[in-house]
N, C-alpha and C positions, 0 to 999 in steps of 0.2 A: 921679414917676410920673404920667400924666395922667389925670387922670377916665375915661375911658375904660379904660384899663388897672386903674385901682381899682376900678370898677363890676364889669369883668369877672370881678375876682377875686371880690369878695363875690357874684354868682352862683354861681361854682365853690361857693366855701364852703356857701352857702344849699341848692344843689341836690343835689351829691354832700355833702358833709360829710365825714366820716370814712370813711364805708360806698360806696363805688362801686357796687359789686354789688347793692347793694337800690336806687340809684338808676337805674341801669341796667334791673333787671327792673322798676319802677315805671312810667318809659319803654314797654318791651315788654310792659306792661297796658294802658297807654294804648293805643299800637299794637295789640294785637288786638282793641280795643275798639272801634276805630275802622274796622276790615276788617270787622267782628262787622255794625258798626250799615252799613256801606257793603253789604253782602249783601244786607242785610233782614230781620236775625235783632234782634229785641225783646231786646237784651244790655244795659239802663240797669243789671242790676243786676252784669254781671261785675266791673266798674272797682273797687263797693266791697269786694266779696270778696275780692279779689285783692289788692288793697292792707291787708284785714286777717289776709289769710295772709300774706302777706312780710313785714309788721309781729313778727306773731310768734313766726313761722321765725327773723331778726333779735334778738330779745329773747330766744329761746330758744338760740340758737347763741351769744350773747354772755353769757349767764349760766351755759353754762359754760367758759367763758373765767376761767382763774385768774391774775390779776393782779399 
């Protein structure tokens, strides 16, 4: 496999992991955050809220998850 192809893959890994769905909407906080501040609305602070509601929406949907 070429460096390149290995690289690629521990991105996949690093960035989605297990969880697609919470990488994905992490992404589409990014994105509204970035329409938020492109408008002229003062949004520094949605990026962190959002990323600790999906945190632990994630934690909470995985704990009850019975294994």
């Amino acid at each position: 496999m070429s460096y390149l192809g290995r690289f690629g893959r521990f991105a996949w890994e690093f960035v989605v992991g297990d969880d697609p769905a919470l990488a994905l909407a992490a992404g589409a906080a990014l994105g509204v955050t970035a329409v938020l501040v492109h408008v002229g609305v003062d949004a520094w602070w949605f990026l962190p809220v959002a990323i600790v509601v999906l945190l632990a929406s994630a934690v909470l949907r995985d704990a009850g998850r019975s294994d």
